[in-house]
GUDONU-983769 format. One line per 3 residues: for each residue x negated, y negated, z negated of N, C-alpha, C, O, CB. Coordinates in steps of 0.001 Angstrom, whole numbers, plus 524288, in hexadecimal, padded with zeros to 5 digits. Atoms other than C-alpha are relative to their C-alpha. Glycine has a CB too. Example, Ala and Ser with C-alpha at 12.3 -4.5 7.8 and 13.67 -1.06 7.14 Angstrom:
% GUDONU-983769
7FC86:804A6:80000:7CFF4:81194:7E188:7FC7C:7FB50:80000:7F870:7FB63:7FD67:803E0:7FFE5:7FB22 | 80334:804A6:8003C:7CA9A:80424:7E41C:80302:7FBBE:7FD26:80105:7F76A:7FC7D:7FE62:7FE32:80587 $
% end
This chain:
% GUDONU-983769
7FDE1:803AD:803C3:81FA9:4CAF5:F2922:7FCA0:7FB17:7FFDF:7F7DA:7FAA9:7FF81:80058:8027F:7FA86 | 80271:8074C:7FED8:81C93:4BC23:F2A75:7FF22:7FEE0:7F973:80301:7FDCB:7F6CF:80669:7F9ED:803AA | 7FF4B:80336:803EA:81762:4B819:F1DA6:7FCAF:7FA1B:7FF57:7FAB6:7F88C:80370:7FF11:8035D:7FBEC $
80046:804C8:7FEB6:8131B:4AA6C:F1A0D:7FB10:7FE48:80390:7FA70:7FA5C:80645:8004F:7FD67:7FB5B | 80512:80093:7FD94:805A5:4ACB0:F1F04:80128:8008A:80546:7FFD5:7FCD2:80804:7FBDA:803CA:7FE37 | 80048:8000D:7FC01:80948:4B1EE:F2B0B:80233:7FB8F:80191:7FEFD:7F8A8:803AA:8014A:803C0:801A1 $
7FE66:805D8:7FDEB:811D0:4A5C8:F2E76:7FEAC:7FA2C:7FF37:80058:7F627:80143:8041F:7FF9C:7FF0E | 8040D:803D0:7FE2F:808CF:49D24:F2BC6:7FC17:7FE02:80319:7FAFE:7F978:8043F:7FE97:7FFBB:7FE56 | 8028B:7FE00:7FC2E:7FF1F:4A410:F34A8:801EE:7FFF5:8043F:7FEF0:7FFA7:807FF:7FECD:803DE:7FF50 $
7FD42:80172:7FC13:80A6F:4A2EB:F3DE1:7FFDC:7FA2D:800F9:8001E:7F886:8057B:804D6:801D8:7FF4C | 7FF8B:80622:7FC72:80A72:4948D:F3F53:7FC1B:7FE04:7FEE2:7FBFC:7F93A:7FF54:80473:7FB9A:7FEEE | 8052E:8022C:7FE67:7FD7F:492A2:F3E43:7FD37:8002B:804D1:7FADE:7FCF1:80780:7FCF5:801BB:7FD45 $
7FFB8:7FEAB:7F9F7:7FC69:49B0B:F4980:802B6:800AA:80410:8005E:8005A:80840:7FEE7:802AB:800B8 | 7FD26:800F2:7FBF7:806A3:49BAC:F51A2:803A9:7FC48:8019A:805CE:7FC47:805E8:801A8:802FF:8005C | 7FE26:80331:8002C:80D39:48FDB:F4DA4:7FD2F:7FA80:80213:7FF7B:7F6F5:8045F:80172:800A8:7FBED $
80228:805F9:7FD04:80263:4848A:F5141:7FC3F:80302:803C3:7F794:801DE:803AE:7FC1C:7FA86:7FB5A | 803FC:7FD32:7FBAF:7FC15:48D57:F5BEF:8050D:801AB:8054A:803DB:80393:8098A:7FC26:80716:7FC7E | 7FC5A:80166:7FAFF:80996:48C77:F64BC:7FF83:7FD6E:80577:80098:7FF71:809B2:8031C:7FD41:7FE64 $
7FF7C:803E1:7FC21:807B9:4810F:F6D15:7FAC5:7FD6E:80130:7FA16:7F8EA:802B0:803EC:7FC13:7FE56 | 8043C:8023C:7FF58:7F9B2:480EE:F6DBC:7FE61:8035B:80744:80097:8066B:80A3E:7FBB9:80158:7F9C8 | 80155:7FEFC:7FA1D:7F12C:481F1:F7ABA:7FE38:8049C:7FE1B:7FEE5:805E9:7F987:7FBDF:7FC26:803B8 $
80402:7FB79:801F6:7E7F1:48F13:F7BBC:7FB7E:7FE23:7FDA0:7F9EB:80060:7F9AB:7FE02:8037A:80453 | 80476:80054:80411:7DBFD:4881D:F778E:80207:7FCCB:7FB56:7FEC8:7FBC8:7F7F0:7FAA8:7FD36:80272 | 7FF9B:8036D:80723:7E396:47FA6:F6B15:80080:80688:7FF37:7FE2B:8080D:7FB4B:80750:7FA0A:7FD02 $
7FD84:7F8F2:80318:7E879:49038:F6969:7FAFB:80005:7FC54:7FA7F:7FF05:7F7A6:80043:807AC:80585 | 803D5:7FE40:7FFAC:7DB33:493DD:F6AD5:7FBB0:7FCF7:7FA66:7F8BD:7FF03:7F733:7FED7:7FF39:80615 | 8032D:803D9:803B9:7D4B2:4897B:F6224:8024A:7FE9A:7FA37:7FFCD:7FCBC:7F68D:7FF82:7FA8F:802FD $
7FD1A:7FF0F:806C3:7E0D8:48AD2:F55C8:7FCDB:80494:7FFE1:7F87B:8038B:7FE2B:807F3:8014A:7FEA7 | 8002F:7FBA9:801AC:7DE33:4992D:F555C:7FB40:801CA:7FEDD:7FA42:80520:7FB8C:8022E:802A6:802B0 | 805CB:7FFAA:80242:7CEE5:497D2:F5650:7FDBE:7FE2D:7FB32:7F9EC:7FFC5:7F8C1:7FD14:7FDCA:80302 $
80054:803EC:80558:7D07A:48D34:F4B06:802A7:80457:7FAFF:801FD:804C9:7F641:804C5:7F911:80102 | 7FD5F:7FC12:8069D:7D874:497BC:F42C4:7FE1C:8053E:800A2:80090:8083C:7FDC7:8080F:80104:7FF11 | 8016B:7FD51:8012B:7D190:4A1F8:F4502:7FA59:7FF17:7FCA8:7F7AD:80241:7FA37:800C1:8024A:8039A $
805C3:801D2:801B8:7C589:49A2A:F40C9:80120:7FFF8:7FAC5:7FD93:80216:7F850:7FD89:7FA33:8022F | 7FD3B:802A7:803C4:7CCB9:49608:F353C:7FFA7:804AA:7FC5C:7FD67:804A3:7F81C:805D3:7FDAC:8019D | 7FD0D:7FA2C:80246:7D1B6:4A462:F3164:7F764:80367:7FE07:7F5DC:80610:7FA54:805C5:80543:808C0 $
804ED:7FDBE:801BE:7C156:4A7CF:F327D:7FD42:7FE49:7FC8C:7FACE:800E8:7F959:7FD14:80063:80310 | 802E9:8015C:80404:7BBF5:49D0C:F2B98:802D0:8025A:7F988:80049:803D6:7F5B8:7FF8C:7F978:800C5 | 7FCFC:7FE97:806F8:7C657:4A088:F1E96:7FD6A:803A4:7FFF6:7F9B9:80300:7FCF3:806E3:80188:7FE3E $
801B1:7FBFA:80198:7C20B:4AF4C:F208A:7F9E5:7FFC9:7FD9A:7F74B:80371:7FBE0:800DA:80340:8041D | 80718:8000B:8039A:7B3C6:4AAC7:F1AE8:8012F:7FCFF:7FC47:800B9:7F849:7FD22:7F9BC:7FD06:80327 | 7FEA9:8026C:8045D:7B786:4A67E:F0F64:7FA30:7FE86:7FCB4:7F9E1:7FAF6:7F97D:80423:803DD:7FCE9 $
8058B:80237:80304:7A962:4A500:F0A09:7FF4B:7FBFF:80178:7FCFC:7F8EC:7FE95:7FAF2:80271:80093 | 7FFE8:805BF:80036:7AAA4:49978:F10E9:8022C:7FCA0:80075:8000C:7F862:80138:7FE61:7FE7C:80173 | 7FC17:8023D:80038:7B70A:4949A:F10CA:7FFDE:7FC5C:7F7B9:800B6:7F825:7F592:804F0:80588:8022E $
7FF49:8005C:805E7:7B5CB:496B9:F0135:7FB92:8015E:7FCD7:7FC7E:803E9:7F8DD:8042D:8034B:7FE45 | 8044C:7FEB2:80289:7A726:497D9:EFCD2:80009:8010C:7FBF0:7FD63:804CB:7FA80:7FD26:7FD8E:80015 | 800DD:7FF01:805E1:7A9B8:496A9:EEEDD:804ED:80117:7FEE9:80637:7FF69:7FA98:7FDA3:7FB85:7FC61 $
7FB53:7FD83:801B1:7B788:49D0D:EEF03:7FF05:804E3:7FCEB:7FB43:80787:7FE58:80346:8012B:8047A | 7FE82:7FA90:80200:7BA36:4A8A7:EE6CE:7FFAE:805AC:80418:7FF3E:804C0:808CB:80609:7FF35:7FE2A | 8004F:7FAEE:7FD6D:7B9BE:4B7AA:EEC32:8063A:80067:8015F:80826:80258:80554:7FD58:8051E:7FBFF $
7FAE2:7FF7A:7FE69:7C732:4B6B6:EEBB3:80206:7FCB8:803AA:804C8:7FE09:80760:802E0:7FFC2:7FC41 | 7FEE0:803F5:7FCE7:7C8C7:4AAB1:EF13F:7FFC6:80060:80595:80348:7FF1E:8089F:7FD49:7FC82:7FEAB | 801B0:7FF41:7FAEA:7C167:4AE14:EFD4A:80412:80541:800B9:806C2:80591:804B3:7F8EF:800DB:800B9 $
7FC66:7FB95:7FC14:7C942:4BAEE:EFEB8:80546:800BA:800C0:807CC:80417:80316:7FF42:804CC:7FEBC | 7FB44:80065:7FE7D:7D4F0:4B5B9:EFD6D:801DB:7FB94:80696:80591:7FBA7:809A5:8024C:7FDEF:7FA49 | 80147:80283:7FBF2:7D0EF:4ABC1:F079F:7FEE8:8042F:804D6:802D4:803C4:80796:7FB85:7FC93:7FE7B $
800EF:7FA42:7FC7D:7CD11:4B7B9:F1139:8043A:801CA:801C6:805FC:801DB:80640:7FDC5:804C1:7FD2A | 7F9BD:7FDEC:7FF29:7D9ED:4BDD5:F0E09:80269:7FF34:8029F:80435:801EC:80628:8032B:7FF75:7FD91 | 7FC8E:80384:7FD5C:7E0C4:4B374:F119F:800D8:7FF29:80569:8052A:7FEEE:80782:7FF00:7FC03:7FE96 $
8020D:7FEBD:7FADE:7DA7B:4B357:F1EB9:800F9:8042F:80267:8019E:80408:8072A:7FB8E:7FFEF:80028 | 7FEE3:7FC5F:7FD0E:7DCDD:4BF56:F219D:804AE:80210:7FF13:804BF:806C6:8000B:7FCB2:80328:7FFFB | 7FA6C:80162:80114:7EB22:4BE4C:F1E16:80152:7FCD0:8051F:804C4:7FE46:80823:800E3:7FC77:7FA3D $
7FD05:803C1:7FB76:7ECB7:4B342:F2879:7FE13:80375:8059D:800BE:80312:80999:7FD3F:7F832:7FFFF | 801CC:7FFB1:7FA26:7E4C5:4B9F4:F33D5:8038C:80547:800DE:80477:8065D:80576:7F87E:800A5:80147 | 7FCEF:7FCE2:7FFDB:7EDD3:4C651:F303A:80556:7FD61:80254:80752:7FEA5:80685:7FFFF:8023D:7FB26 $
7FA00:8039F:7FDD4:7FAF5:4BC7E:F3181:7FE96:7FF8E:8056E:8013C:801A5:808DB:80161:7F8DE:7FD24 | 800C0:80304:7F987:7F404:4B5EE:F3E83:80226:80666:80288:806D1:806B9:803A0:7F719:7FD30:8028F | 7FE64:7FD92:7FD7D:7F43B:4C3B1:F4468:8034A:80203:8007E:803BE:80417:804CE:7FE8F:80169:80074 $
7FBEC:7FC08:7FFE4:80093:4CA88:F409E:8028B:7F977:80318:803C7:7FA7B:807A1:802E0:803F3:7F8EA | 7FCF7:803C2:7FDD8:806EB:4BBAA:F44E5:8011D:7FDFF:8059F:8048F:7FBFC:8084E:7FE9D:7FCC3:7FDE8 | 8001F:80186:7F870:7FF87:4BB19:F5256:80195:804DE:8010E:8021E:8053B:805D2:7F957:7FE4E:803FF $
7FF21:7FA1A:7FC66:80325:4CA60:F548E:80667:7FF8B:801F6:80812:8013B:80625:7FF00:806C8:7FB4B | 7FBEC:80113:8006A:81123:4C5CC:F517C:8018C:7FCF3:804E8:80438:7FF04:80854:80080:7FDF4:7FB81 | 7FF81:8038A:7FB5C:8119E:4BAAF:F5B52:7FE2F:80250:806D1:7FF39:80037:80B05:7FC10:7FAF9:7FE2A $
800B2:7FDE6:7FB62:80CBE:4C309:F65E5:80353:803DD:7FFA9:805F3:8034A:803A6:7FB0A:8015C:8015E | 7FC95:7FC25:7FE63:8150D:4CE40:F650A:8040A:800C7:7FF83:80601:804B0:80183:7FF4B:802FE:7FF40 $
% end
């Protein structure tokens, strides 16, 4: 089931990562995976955030890297 997250995760990733070469591929997907690591440290994304704050920030993260994979398993098989 596609919900809004996952299809957002869809055209983030498979929507502007179409018509690129292997190294632009190579160099989006290194940029969002960088992206996806720096959020997961939220101590320093959000030093003086809340406990909650930060673990909803976390969450969240690991909400999208869940979408990325069920979306890329999708597109391959």
């Amino acid at each position: 089931m596609l919900t809004p997250l996952h299809i957002l995760v869809q055209q983030l990733l498979l929507g502007r990562t179409e018509d690129l070469s292997a190294p632009q591929l190579a160099a989006f997907v290194d940029g969002w995976s960088s992206l996806l690591d720096l959020l997961e440290r939220t101590e320093v994304c959000l030093p003086d955030g809340s406990p909650e704050l930060r673990e909803g920030l976390f969450a969240l993260v690991q909400r999208i890297r869940r979408a990325q994979e069920e979306i890329l398993d999708d597109s391959q098989g």
